[in-house]
N, C-alpha and C positions, 0 to 999 in steps of 0.2 A: 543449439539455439540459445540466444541469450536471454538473461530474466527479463520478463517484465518488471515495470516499477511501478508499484501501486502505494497511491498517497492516500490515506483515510483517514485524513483531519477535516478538520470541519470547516464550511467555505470561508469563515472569517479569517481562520488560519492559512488558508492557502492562498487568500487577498494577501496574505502578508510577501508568500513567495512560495514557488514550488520548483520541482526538477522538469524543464522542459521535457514535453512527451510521456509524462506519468498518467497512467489513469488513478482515476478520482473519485471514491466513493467514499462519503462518509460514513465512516462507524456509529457514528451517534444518531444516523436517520434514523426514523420507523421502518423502511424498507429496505437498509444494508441489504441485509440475507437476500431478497428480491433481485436484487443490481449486482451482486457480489456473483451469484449464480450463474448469471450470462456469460460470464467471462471464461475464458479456457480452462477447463478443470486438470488438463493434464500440463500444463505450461509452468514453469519456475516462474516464482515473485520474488522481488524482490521491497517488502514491504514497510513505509516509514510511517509515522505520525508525529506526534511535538516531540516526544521524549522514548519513545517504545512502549509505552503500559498499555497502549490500545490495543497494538501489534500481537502482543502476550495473549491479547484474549480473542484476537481476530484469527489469530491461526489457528488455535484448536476448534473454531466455530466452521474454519474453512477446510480443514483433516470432515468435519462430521457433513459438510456439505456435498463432500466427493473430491475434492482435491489431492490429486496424487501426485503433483508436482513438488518441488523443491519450493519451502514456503520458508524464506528466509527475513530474520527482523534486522531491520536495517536503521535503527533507533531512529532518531531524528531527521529534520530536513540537512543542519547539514555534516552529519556522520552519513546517508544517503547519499549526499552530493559526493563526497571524499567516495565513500566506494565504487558511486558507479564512472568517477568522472566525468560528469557530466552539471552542466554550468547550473545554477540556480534563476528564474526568471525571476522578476519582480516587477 
């Protein structure tokens, strides 16, 4: 199975542009942890934000959530886009 790709910049930033078909939670809500939960715990991410410093602290939040999947930083939108090949919308 292939990663998912998850964007957790904030919606101003993803107005800017994101990877067609990524889900979307921001890190910076009140209710990340809430939204972030639903999501498949056992499934590979492959996860970006502006720069990776988000990422750095989403994963270990997402290891103590239950995530047994492959939680991978994928730095930015477009070091994201180069990995996964996959076009950028805007």
């Amino acid at each position: 199975m292939a990663a998912k790709v998850l964007d957790i910049r904030t919606p101003a930033e993803v107005a800017e542009g994101y990877i067609d078909g990524a889900i979307i939670v921001d890190f910076r809500s009140p209710d990340f942890e809430d939204l972030i939960v639903k999501l498949a715990k056992n499934a590979d991410y492959l996860i970006y934000c502006r720069s990776g410093g988000r990422v750095a602290e989403a994963i270990p939040l997402m290891r103590e959530l239950g995530f047994t999947g492959e939680l991978t930083n994928a730095g930015g939108l477009d070091d994201a886009a180069a990995i996964t090949g996959l076009p950028i919308t805007y």
